[in-house]
C-alpha positions as CSV (number, residue, x, y, z in Angstrom):
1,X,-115.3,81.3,-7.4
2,X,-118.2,83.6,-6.0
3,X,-117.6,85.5,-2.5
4,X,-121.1,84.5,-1.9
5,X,-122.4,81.6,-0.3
6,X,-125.9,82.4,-0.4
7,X,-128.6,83.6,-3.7
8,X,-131.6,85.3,-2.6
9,X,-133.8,85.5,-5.6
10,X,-136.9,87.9,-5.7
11,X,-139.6,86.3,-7.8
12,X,-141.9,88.6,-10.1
13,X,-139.5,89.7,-13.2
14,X,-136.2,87.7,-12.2
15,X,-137.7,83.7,-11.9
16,X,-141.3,84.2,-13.5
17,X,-141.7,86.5,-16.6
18,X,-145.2,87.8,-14.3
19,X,-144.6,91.7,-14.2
20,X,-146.8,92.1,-17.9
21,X,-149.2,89.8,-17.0
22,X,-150.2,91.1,-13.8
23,X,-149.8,94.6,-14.5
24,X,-151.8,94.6,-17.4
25,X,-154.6,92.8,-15.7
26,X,-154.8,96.2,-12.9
27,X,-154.3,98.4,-15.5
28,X,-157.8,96.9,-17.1
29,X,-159.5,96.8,-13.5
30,X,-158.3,99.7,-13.2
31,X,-159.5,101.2,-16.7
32,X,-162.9,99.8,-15.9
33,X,-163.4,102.2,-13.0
34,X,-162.0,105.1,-15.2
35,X,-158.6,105.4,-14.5
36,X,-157.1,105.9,-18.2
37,X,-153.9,104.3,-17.2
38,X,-151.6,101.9,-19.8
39,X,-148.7,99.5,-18.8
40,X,-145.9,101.7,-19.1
41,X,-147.9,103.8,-16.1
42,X,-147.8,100.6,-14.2
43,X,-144.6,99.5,-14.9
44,X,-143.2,102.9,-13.5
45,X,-145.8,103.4,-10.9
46,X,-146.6,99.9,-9.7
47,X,-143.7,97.2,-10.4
48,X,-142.2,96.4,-7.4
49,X,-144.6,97.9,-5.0
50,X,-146.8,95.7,-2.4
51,X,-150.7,95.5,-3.5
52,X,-152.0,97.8,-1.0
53,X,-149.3,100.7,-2.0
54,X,-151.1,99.9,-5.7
55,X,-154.6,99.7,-5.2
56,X,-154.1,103.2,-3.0
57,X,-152.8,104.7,-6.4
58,X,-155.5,103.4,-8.2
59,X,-158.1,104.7,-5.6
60,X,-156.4,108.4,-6.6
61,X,-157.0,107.9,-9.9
62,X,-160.9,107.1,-9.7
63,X,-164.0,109.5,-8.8
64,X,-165.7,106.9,-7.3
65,X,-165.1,105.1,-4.5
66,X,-162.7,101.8,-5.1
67,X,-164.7,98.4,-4.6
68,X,-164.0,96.6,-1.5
69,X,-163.4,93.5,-3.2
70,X,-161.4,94.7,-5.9
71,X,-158.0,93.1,-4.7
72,X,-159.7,89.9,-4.1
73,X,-161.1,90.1,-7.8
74,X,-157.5,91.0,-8.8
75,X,-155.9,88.1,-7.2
76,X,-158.6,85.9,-8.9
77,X,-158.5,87.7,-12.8
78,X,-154.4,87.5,-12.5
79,X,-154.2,83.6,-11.3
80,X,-156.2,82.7,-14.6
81,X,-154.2,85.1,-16.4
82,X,-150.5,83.7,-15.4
83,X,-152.2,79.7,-16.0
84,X,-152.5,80.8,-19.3
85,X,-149.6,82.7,-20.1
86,X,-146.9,82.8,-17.5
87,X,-143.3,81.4,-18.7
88,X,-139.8,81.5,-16.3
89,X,-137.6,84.3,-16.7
90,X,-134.7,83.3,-20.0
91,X,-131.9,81.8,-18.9
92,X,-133.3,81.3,-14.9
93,X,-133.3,77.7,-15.2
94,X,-129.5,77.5,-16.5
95,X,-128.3,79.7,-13.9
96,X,-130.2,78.1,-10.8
97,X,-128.7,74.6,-12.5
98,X,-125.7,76.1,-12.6
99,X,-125.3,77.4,-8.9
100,X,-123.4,75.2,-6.2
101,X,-124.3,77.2,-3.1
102,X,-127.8,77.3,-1.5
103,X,-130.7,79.8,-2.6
104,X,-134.0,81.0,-2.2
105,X,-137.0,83.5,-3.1
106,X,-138.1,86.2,-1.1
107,X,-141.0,88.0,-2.3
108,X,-143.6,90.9,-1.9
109,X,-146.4,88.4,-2.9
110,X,-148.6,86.1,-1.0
111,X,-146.8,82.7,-0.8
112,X,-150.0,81.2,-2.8
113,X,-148.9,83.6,-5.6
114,X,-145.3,82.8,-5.4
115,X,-146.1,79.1,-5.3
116,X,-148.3,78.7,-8.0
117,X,-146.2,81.0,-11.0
118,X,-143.3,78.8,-9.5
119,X,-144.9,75.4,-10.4
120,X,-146.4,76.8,-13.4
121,X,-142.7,77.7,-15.0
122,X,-141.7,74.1,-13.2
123,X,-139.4,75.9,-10.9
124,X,-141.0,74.8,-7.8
125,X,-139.1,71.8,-7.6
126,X,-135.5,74.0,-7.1
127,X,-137.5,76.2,-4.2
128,X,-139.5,73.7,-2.1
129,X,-139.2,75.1,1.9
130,X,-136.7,77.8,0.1
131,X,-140.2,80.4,-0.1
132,X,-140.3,83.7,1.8
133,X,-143.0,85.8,1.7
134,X,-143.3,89.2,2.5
135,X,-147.2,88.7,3.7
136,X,-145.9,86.2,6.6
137,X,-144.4,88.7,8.4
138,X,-146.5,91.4,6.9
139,X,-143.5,94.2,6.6
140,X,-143.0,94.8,3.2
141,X,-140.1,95.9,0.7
142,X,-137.9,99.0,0.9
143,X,-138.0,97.4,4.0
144,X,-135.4,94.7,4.1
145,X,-137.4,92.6,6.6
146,X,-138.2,89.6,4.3
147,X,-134.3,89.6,3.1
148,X,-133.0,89.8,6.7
149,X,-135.3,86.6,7.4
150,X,-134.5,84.7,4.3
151,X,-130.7,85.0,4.8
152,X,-131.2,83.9,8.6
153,X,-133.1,81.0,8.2
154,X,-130.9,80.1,5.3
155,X,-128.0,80.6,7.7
156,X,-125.9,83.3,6.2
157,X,-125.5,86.8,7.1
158,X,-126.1,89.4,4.9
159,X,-122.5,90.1,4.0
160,X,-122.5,86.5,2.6
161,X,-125.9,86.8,0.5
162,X,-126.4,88.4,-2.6
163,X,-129.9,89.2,-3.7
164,X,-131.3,89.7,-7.4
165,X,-133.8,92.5,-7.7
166,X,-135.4,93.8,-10.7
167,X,-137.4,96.6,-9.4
168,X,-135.6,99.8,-7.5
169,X,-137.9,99.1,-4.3
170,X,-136.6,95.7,-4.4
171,X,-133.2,96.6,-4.5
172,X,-133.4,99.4,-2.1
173,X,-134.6,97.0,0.2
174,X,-131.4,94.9,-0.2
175,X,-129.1,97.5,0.2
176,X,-130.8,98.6,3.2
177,X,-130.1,94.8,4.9
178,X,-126.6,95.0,4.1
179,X,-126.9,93.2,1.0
180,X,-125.0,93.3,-2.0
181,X,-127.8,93.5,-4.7
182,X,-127.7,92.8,-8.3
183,X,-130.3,94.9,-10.3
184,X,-131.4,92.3,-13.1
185,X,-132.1,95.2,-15.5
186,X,-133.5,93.5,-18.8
187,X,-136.9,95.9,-18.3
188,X,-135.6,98.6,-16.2
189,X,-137.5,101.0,-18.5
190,X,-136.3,103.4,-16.4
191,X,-133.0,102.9,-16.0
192,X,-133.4,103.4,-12.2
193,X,-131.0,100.4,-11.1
194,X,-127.8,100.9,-12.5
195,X,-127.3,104.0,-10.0
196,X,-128.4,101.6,-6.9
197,X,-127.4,98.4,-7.4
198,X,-123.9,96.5,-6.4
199,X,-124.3,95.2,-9.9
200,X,-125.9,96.2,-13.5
201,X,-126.7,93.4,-15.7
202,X,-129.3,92.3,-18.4
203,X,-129.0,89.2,-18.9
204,X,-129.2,85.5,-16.6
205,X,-126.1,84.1,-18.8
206,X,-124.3,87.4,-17.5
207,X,-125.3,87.0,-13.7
208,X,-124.4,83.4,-14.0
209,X,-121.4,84.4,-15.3
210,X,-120.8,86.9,-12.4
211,X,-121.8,84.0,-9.7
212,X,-120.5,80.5,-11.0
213,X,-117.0,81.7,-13.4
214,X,-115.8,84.6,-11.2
């Protein structure tokens, strides 16, 4: 049996398979306004990171001044773009199925963000009132603010809780609450997670594994 009584699950990359989707989309706004960038640039430059940390990148990249409105436009090109092609993380289902302690997401996104990708994989229905959101408290990851909250309102201190990150700001932020973190590392193109994480692993069967057989 697990030594945790508590599964804090991030959302973009571990529940929702969201982090091609919406990167690709600001790598083409981005293009559009001449920044020459591909995926693999965002993936190692933007995954994990809060909007405003991203579209301060992109502004770097650009000779002309970034559009006031281009986060709302990004928000709006990404929503159609994840109704059309977003699908839950393999094997996410099984595992939260498979969990007999309580659980949650906490998430860098807005809660509109989180909520929709969650009901459009038909994982809402596990979540519910279980949603934290980095933007209500508007402190965002390395900070562990939005972990801290989760595991408090959930009931559980952090030394009880175990969070699933796929990003290296993600799980820095856990470790810097006092979590244990595992670093869900099926596109850690980078390999940064292995060196920061409690726990390495590629797979949901494996995690489960880790959480319901140990």
């Amino acid at each position: 049996m697990s030594k945790y009584k508590c599964v804090i699950f991030d959302c973009d990359g571990v529940l929702v398979d969201s982090e091609p989707i919406g990167n690709q989309v600001l790598v083409d706004m981005a293009n559009e306004l001449g920044a020459n960038i591909d995926l693999q640039y965002a993936f190692k430059h933007f995954k994990g990171l809060r909007m405003q940390s991203c579209v301060d990148k992109i502004a770097g990249l650009i000779s002309n001044e970034l559009p006031s409105d281009f986060t709302t436009n990004y928000r709006q090109r990404s929503f159609q773009a994840f109704q059309s092609s977003i699908k839950p993380v393999e094997g996410v289902a099984s595992l939260i199925e498979s969990l007999s302690i309580p659980f949650c997401v906490a998430s860098s996104g807005p809660e509109n963000k989180i909520r929709l990708n969650l009901e459009l994989t038909g994982l809402m229905p596990y979540f519910e009132e279980k949603v934290f959101s980095c933007y209500a408290i508007q402190k965002w990851k390395p900070s562990p603010a939005v972990f801290l909250w989760a595991a408090e309102t959930m009931g559980f201190t952090p030394e009880e809780c175990v969070v699933i990150e796929d990003s290296i700001t993600g799980v820095r932020a856990a470790k810097n609450g006092g979590f244990d973190v595992i670093g869900f590392t099926a596109h850690d193109f980078d390999k940064k997670l292995e060196a920061e994480a409690t726990f390495a692993i590629n797979s949901m069967e494996a995690i489960k594994t880790l959480l319901v057989a140990s």
